[in-house]
N, C-alpha and C positions, 0 to 999 in steps of 0.2 A: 548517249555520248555525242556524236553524230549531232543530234539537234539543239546539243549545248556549243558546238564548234560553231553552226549554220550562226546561233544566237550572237555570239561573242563577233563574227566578223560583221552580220548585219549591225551591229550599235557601232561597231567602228567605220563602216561607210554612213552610216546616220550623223555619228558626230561631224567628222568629216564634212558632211554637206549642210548640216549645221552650220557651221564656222564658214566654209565659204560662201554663205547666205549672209549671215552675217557681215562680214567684210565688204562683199560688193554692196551691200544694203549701207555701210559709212562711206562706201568709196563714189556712189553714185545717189544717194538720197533715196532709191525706189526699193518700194516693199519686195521683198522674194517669199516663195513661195518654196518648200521642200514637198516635192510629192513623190508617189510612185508612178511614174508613166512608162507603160509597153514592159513593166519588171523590173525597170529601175529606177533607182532613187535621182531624183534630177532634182536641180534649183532653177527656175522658173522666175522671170521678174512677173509685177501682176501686169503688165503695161503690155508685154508678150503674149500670155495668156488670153488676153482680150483680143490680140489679135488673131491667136490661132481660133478662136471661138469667132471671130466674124468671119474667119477663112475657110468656116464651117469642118474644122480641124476633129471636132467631136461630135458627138452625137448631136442629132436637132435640139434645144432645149437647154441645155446645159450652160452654168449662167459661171459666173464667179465664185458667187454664195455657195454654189455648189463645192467648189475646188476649196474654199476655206473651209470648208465641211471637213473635206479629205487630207487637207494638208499635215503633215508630221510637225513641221515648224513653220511659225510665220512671223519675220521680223517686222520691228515696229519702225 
């Protein structure tokens, strides 16, 4: 019961960050990104990303292609 409640709230912060991926993705033209980072679901443009990855934000190595890998959603 319990990890049916866990389920029902995680798809409602999913959609959630869905749609505001979406939205800034018409309101600004830049791809976003829905990930999990540190536990949480965040939206992520890729333009950011690239620079937490030059700011050496993650592990050595870790490219883009990676995080398109991991993402939940990815607007066009």
């Amino acid at each position: 019961m319990l990890k049916k409640i866990k389920n029902i709230l995680f798809n409602r912060r999913l959609r959630r960050a869905i749609r505001e991926a979406n939205e800034l993705s018409a309101l600004t033209g830049l791809r976003y990104f829905v990930l999990i980072l540190d536990g949480n679901l965040k939206v992520v443009s890729k333009r950011r990303l690239k620079q937490l990855i030059d700011s050496r934000r993650f592990r050595r190595g870790t490219t883009i292609h990676d995080f398109e890998k991991l993402a939940l959603h990815i607007t066009v």
